[in-house]
KELUMVEX-107448 format. One record per residue (C-alpha): x, y, z; residue number from 0. Coordinates in steps of 0.2 Angstrom, whole numbers, plus 2048, in hexadecimal, padded with zeros to 3 digits. Layout:
# residues N
{{X,Y,Z},NUM} ...
//
This chain:
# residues 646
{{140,DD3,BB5},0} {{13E,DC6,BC1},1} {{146,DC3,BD1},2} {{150,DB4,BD7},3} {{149,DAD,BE5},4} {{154,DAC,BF4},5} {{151,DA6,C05},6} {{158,DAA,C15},7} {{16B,DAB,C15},8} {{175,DAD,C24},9} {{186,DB3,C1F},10} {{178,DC0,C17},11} {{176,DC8,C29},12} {{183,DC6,C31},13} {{188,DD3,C23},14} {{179,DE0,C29},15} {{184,DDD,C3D},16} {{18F,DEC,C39},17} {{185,DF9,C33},18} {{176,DF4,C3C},19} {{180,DF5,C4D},20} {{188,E05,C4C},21} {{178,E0D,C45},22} {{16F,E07,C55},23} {{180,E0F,C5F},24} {{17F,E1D,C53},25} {{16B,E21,C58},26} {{172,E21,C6B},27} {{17F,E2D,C68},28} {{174,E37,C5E},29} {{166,E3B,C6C},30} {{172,E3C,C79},31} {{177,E4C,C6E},32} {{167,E52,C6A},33} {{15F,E50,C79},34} {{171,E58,C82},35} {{16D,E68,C76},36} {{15C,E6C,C7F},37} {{15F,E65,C92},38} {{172,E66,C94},39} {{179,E76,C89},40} {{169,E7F,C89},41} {{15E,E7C,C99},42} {{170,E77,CA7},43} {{17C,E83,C9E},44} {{172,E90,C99},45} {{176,E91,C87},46} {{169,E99,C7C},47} {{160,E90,C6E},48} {{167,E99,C5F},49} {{178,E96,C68},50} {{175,E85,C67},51} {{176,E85,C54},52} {{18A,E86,C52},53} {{18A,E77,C5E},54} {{17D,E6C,C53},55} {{182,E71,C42},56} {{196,E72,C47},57} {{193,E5E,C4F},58} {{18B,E5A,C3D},59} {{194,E62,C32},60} {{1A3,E55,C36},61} {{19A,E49,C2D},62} {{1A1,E50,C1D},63} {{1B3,E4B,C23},64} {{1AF,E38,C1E},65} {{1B6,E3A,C0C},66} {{1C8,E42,C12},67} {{1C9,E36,C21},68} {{1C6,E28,C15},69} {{1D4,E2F,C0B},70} {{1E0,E30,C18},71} {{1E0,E21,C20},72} {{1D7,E13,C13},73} {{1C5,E0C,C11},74} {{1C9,DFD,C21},75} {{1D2,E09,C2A},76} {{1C4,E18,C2B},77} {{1B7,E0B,C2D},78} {{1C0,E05,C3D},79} {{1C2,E17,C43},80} {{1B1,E1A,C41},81} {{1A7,E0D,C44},82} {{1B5,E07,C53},83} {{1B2,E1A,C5C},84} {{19E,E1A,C5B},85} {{19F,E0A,C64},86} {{1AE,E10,C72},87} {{1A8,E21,C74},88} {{195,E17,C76},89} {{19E,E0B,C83},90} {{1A3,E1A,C8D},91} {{196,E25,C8F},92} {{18B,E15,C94},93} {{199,E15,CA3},94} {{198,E2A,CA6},95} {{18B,E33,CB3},96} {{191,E43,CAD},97} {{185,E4C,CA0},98} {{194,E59,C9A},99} {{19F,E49,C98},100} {{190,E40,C8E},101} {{18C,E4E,C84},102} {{1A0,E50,C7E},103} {{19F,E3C,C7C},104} {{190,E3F,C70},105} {{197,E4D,C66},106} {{1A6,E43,C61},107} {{19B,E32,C5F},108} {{18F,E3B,C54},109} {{19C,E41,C48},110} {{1A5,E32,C49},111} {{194,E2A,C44},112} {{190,E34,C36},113} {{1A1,E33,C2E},114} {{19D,E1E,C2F},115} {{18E,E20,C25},116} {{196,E27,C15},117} {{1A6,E1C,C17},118} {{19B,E0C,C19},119} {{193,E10,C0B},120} {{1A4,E12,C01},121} {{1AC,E02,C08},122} {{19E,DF6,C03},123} {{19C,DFD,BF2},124} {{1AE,DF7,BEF},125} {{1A8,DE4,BF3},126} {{19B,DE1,BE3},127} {{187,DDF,BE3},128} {{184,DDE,BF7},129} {{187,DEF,BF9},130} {{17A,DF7,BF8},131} {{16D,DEB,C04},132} {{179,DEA,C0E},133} {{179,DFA,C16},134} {{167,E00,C12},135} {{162,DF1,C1F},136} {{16F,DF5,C2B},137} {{168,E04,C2C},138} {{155,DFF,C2D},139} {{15C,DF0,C38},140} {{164,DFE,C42},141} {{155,E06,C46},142} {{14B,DF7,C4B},143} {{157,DF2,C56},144} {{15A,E01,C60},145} {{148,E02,C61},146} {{147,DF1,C67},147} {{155,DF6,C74},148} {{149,E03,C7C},149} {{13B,DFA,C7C},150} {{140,DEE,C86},151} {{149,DFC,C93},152} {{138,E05,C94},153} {{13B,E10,C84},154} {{14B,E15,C8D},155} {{15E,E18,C86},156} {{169,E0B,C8D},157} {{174,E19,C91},158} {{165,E20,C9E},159} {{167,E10,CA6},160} {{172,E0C,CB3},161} {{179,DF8,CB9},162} {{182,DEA,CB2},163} {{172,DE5,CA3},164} {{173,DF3,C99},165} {{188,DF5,C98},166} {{186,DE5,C96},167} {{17B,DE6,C87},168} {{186,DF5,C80},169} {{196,DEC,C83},170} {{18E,DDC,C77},171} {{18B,DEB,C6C},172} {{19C,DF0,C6A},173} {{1A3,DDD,C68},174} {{198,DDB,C5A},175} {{19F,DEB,C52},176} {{1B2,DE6,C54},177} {{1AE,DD5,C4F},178} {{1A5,DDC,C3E},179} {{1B2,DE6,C39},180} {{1C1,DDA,C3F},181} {{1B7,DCE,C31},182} {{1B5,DDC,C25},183} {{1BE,DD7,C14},184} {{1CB,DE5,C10},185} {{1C6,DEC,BFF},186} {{1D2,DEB,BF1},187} {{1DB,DF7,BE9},188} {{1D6,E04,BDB},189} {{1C1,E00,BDC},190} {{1B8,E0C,BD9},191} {{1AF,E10,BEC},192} {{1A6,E23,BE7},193} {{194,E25,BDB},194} {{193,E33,BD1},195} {{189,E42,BD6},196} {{17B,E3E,BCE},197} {{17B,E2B,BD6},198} {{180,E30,BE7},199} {{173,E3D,BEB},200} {{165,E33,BEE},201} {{16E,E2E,BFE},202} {{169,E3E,C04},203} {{15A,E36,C09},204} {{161,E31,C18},205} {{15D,E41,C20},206} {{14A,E44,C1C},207} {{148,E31,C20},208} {{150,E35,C32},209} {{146,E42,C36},210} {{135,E37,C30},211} {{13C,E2B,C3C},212} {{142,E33,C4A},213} {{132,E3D,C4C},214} {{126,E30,C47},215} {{126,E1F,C41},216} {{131,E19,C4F},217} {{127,E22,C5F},218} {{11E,E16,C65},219} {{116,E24,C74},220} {{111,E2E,C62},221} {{108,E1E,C5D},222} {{100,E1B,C6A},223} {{0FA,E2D,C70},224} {{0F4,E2F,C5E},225} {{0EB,E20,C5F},226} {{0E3,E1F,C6E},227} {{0EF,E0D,C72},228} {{0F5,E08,C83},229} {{108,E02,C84},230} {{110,DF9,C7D},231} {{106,DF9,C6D},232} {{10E,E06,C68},233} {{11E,DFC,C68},234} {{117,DEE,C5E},235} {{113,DF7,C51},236} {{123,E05,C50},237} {{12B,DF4,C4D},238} {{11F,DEC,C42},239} {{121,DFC,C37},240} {{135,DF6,C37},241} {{131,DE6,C31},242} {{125,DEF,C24},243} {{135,DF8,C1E},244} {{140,DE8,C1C},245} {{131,DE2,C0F},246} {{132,DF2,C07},247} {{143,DF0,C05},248} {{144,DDE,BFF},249} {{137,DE3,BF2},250} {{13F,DF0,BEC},251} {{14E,DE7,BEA},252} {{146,DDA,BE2},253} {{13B,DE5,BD7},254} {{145,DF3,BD5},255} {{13B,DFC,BC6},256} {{12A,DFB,BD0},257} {{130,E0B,BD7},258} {{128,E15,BC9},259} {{12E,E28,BCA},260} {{117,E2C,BCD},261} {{119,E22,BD9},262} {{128,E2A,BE1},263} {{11F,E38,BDF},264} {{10E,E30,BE7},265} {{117,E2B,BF6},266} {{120,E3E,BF8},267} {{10F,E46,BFB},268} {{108,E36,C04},269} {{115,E38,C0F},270} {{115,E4B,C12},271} {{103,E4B,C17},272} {{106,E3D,C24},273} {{111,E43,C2F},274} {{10A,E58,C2C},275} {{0F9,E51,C33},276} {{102,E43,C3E},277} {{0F9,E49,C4E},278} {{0E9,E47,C49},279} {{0EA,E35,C3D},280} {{0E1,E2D,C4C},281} {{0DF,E18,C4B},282} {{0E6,E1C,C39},283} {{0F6,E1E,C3F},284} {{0F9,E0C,C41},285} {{0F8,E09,C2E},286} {{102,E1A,C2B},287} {{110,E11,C35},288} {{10E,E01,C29},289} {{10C,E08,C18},290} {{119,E19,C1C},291} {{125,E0C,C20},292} {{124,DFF,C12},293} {{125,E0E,C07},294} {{132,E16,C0C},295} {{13D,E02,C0E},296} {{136,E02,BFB},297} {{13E,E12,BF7},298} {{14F,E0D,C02},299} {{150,E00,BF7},300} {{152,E09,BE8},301} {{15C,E1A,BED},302} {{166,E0A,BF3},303} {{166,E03,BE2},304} {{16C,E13,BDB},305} {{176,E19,BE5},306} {{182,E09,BE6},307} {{189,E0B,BD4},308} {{19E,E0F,BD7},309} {{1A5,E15,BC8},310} {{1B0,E24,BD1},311} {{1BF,E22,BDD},312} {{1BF,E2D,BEE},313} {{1AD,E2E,BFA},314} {{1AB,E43,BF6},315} {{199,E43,BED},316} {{194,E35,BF8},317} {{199,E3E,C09},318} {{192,E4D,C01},319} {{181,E45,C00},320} {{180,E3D,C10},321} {{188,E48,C1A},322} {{17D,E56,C11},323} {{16E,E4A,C14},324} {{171,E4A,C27},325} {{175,E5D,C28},326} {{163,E5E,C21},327} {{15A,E51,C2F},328} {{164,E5C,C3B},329} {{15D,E6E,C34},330} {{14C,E69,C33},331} {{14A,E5E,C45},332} {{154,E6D,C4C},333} {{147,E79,C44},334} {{139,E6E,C4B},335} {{13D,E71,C5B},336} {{141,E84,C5A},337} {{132,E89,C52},338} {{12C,E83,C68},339} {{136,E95,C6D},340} {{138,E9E,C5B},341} {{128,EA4,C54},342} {{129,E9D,C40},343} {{11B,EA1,C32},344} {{116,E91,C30},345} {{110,E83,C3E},346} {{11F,E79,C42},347} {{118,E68,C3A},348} {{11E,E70,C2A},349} {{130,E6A,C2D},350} {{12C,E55,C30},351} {{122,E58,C21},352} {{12E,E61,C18},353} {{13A,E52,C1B},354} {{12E,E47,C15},355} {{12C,E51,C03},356} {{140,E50,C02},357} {{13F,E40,C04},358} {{133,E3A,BF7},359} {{13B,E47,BEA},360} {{14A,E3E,BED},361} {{143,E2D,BEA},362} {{13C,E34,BDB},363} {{14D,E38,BD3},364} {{154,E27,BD9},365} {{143,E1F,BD0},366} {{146,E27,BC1},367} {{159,E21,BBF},368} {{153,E0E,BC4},369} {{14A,E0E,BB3},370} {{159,E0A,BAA},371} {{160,DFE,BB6},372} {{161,DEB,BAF},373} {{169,DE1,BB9},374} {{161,DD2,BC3},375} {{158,DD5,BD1},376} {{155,DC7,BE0},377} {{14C,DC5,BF0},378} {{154,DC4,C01},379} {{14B,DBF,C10},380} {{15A,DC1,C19},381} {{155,DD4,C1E},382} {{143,DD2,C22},383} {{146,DC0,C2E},384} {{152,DCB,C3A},385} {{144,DD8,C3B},386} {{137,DCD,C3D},387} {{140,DC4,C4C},388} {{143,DD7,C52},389} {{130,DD8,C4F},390} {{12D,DCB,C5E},391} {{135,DD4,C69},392} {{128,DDF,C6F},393} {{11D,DD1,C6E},394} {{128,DC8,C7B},395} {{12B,DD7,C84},396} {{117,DD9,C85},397} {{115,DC7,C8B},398} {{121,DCB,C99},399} {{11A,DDC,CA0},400} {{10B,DD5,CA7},401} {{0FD,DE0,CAC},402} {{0FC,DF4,CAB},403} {{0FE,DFB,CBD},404} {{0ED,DF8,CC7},405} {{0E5,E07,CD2},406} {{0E3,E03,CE6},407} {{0D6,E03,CF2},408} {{0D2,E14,CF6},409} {{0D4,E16,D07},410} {{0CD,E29,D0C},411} {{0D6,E3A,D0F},412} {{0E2,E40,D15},413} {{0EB,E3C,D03},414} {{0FD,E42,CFE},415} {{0FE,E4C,CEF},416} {{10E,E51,CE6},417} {{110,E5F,CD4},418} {{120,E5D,CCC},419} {{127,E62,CBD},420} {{134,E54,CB7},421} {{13D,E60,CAA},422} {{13A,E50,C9E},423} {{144,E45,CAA},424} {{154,E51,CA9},425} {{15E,E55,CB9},426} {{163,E65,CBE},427} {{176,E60,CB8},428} {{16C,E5B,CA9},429} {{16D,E48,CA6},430} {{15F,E3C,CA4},431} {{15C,E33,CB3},432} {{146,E2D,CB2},433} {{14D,E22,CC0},434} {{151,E30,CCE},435} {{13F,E39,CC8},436} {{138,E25,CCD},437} {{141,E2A,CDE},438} {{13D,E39,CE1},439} {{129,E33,CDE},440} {{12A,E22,CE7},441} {{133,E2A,CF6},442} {{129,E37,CF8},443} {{118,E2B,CFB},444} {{10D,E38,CEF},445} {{0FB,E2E,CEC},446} {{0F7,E39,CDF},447} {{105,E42,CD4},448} {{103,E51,CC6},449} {{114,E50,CBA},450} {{118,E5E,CAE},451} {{121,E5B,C9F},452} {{121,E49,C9D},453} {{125,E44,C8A},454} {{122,E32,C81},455} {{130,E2C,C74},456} {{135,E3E,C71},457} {{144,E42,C68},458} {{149,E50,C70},459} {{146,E4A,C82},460} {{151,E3C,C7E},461} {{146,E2F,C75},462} {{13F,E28,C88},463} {{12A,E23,C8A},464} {{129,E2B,C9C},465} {{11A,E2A,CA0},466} {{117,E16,C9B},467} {{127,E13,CA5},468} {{124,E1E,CB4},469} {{113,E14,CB5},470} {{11C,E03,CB5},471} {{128,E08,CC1},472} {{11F,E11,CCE},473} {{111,E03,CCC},474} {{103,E13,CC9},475} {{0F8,E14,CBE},476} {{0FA,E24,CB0},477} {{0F1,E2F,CA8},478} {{0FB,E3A,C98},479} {{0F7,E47,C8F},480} {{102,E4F,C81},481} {{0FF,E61,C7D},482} {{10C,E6A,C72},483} {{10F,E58,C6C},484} {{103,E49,C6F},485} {{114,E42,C75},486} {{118,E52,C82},487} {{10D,E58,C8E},488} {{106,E53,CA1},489} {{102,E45,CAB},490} {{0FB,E3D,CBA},491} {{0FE,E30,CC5},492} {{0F3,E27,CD1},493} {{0F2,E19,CDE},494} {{0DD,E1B,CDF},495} {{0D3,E18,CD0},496} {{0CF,E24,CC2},497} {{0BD,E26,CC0},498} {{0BC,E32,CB2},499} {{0C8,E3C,CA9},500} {{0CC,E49,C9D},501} {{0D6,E58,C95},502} {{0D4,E69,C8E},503} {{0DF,E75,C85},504} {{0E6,E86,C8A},505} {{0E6,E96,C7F},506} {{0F7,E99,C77},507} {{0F5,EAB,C7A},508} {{103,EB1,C6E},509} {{10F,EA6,C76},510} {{116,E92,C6A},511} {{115,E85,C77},512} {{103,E7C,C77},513} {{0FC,E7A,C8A},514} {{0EF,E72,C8F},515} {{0E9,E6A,CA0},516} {{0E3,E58,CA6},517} {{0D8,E52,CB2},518} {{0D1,E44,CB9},519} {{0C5,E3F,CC8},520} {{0CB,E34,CD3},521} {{0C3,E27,CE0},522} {{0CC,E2C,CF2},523} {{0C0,E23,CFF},524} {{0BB,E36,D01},525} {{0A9,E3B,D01},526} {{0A9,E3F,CEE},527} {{0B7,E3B,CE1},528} {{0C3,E48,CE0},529} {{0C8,E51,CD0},530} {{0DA,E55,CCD},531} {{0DD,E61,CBF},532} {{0F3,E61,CBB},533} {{0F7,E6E,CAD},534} {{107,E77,CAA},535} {{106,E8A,CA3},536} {{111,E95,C99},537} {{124,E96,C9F},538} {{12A,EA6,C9C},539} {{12A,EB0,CAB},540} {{125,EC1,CA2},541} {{118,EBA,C99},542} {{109,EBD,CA6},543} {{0FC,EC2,C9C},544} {{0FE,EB0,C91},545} {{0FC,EA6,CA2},546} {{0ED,EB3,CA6},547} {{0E4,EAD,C98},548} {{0E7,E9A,C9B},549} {{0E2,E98,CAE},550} {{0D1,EA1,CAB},551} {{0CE,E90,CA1},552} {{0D2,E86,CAE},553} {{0C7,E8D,CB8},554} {{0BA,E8C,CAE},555} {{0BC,E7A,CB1},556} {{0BD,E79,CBF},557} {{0AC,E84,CC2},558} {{0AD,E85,CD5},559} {{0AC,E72,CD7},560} {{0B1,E6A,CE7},561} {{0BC,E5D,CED},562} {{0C7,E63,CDF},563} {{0D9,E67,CDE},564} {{0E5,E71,CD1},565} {{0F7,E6B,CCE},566} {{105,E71,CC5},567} {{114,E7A,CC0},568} {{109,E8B,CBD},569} {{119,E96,CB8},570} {{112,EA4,CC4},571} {{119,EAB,CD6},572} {{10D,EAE,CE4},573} {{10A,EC0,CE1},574} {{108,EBE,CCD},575} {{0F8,EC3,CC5},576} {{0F3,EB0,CC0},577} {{0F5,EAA,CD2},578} {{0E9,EB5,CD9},579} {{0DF,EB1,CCB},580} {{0DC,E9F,CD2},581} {{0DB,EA5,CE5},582} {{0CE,EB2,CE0},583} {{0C4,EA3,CD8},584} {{0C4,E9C,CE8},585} {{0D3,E8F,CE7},586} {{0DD,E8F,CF6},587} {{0F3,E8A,CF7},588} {{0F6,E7E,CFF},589} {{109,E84,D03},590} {{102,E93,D0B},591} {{0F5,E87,D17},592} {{105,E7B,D1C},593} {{115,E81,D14},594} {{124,E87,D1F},595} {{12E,E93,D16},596} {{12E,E99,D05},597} {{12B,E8B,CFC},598} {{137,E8F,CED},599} {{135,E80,CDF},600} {{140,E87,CD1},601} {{14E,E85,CCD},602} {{155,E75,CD8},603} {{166,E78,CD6},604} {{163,E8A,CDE},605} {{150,E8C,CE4},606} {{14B,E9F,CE1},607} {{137,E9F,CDD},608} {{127,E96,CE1},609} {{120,E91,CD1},610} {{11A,E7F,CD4},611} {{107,E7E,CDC},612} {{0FB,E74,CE6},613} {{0EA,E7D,CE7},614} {{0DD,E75,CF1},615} {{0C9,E77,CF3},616} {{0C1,E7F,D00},617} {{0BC,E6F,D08},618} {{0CD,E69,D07},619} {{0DA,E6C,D14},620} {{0EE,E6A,D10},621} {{0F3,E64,D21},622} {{107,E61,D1C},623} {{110,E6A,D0D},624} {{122,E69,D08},625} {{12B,E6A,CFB},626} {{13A,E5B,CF9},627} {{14E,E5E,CF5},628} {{152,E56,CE5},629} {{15B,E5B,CD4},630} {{153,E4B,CCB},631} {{14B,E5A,CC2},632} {{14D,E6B,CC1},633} {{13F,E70,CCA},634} {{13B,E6A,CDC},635} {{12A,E5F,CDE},636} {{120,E67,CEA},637} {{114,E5A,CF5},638} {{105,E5D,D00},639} {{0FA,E53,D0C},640} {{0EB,E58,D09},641} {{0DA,E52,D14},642} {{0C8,E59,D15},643} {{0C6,E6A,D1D},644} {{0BD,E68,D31},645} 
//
């Protein structure tokens, strides 16, 4: 069989405008709810992680409402309720300060969105053969352009931004949806807009391919930790691997036999071992990007092919399917993350590769059904030219950057130092805010600054590259290091230059959270570079004997050396075991040299324990130590001045 040609058409992708902006809308409410799970009802209210789970799965779970909604008021109708209420509800949490307020907002936009995806799918079968390209590239298109979004806001959600650009942005968003659907044809009478069970559950792909994405192939601080790039690589290639996908899918329209059931099966197993061994694919990772991602377009194509065959009335097996679908990105993310407080038998990558072998089963079953299909198949470009102008984007946005931030002239101690744990750049109240953690930093005057859990395009942490864009703000330059996750873990910050720098891990010691440390020597003007070591140990108060075991590591290290200091959010009191561990080795604190008062750090909200450290060398001195008044985080930074000792 071979495939029309067709060039680029127009009318073609103002089609893909609907679906491909409520996805991207969609994708904002989505992490505004996941990441509101861990920072706002878990960490702010104090909910419990397994309490959690009636709020994830009940939020879900009203995706598989699509189908009576769709009965009740009419395929237009249910389309405008949907998609119309992603894009209000998206309008007015870009307006809202309040993180219980966003959260509600989120819960409603996420079932609203879900609900869209199975009545989309219904509506455009009943209007002929551009059903099903139509919404397998909004959704890619989707993606891309909610990426391209962040990028170009630091690998921030517009709804973490405050001023006029981004409500702006949002509000052209939400004028594109109402104009779409105003121009939406109103489907006739009596057509068939439901697949059979067997047709319809290869949309259940949508879930695997969810995870997949929102864990790796659209990370561009995975890509670039991984392999070893500075930003905005990563970028360039997260949406290179988009572009990749809109060729995947416009072959596998065009060809749609090609996708043999082996291969199907090829790709399942290809796939599974990618993303199981994701941490460690090195420089590879790049190609993983380009090749997952044409494969997985390819196999779009044809669960799309199938799936758009309407021979039944109603929208039950096809809500079943992506609503099911969805439930299943939801369990197995969800589970990903709890395996970080709830000990599993099996390492947590199991899940994202889990979703993976879904995934290529599924495109199996769709490959073997697209062997008896006949009809004549065509390329469109259509597809593939929004994403490759989407594809520049980065490139622009590169071009306009200009340099990486550039170290100072060192000008000799005294220097200011400053341990803080951003809590992921949540608030105490427990909304986003990287721009109040900026603040705090900027207004503190800190040369040299230790930052605990910073995280790079992580899902939970609400998508955000901190660390690139702290750097870029502050005008410092960074140095990162993941630790349970190459995308979550510590940092540094410096205004002197970095002469050498390194890392090591910590001992688990029966505990799930990886740890590890960072250091660096750094060019001060003093007689010798000093070495910084910033590490954050294990959180849960009763677990002494797991931070016992860690900070004799650290120790090790440091071997006595001077000119050296130890930062971090340590987890320990004064009187703990671990802390007199480090004073015994013959570190000194530099609260209890310059600090007035108890020097509580933790919580901001309601200070009631020191548990955030500066400890010095002997032939250092802390001449000033304080600890600053903020809720940007829910820890308090602590800051020191620190000169050498008479």
């Amino acid at each position: 069989m071979n495939p029309k040609a067709r060039s680029f058409n127009f009318s073609s992708t103002l089609e893909y405008l609907l679906p491909a902006m409520v996805f991207t809308l969609g994708m904002h409410l989505l992490r505004v709810f996941i990441s509101g799970l861990a920072w706002y009802l878990r960490d702010t209210v104090g909910i419990s992680t397994i309490s959690l789970i009636p709020y994830a799965f009940g939020t879900f779970l009203l995706g598989f409402l699509a189908a009576a909604l769709r009965r009740l008021a009419g395929s237009r109708n249910a389309l405008w309720i949907t998609a119309g209420g992603v894009a209000i509800l998206r309008l007015v949490e870009q307006l809202s300060a309040n993180p219980a307020l966003d959260f509600g907002l989120s819960i409603v936009g996420v079932g609203l969105f879900l609900n869209f995806l199975s009545i989309f799918i219904g509506h455009i079968r009943m209007q002929g053969d551009r059903a099903a390209p139509r919404w397998v590239y909004g959704l890619v298109l989707g993606l891309a352009f909610d990426i391209a979004l962040r990028g170009v806001f630091g690998a921030r959600d517009l709804n973490t931004v405050s001023g006029v650009v981004p409500l702006v942005v949002v509000i052209v968003i939400v004028v594109l949806i109402f104009w779409s659907l105003w121009r939406e044809p109103k489907p006739e009478a009596g057509i068939a807009s439901d697949a059979t069970w067997k047709h319809a559950l290869p949309l259940m792909t949508i879930g695997p391919y969810m995870v997949l994405q929102l864990l790796f192939f659209q990370s561009q601080g995975w890509v670039e930790e991984v392999a070893g790039l500075n930003a905005p690589l990563g970028f360039v290639i997260v949406m290179l691997g988009n572009l990749a996908a809109s060729v995947g899918i416009a072959w596998g329209f065009a060809r749609p036999r090609s996708m043999h059931p082996i291969l199907a099966f090829g790709i399942a197993i290809y796939l599974a071992l990618v993303v199981f061994y994701a941490d460690q694919a090195g420089g590879m990772i790049v190609f993983t990007i380009l090749i997952g991602q044409l494969l997985m377009g390819w196999g779009w194509a044809v669960v799309a092919s199938v799936a758009k065959r309407a021979d039944r009335p109603g929208l039950w097996r096809t809500t079943v399917f992506v609503a099911g679908g969805m439930v299943l990105f939801l369990a197995l993310a969800f589970a990903y993350y709890l395996a970080m407080d709830i000990a599993m038998p099996f390492p947590r990558q199991v899940f994202p590769a889990a979703a993976a072998t879904l995934l290529g089963l599924l495109l199996l079953n769709a490959s073997i059904q697209t062997r008896s299909q006949t009809e004549v198949a065509s390329w469109d470009l259509s597809g593939i030219s929004v994403a490759g102008v989407l594809a520049i984007v980065p490139l622009a946005y590169w071009a306009l950057l200009g340099s990486a931030p550039t170290p100072e002239q060192p000008s000799g101690l005294p220097i200011k130092v400053m341990s803080y744990n951003i809590h992921s750049g949540f608030s105490f109240s427990g909304r986003q805010d990287l721009e109040a953690i900026a603040h705090v930093i900027e207004d503190s005057g800190a040369d040299i600054v230790a930052l605990q859990e910073v995280s790079r395009v992580r899902l939970m942490d609400g998508s955000a590259d901190m660390s690139t864009w702290l750097s870029q703000r502050l005008d410092m330059p960074i140095l990162f290091r993941g630790t349970e996750e190459p995308i979550w873990g510590n940092a540094i910050l410096s205004r002197y230059p970095v002469l050498e720098s390194g890392w090591g891990e910590l001992p688990l010691a029966g505990t799930l959270i990886k740890r590890g440390y960072l250091w660096a020597r750094i060019d001060v003007g003093g007689p010798q570079p000093l070495l910084v070591i910033a590490t954050h140990l294990h959180h849960l108060p009763p677990d002494s004997l797991a931070r016992q075991a860690q900070v004799p590591i650290i120790l090790r290290f440091w071997d006595g050396q001077g000119y050296s200091l130890l930062l971090g959010d340590l987890n320990a009191q004064p009187d703990w075991t671990e802390m007199k561990l480090i004073a015994d080795a013959g570190l000194l604190d530099s609260w209890s040299d310059a600090g007035v008062g108890p020097g509580f750090t933790f919580s901001s909200g309601d200070p009631f324990q020191r548990i955030d450290w500066i400890w010095h060398s002997e032939d250092l001195v802390a001449v000033e130590a304080q600890v600053l008044q903020t809720q940007a985080s829910d820890h308090l930074p602590v800051v020191a001045i620190l000169d050498i000792a008479p």
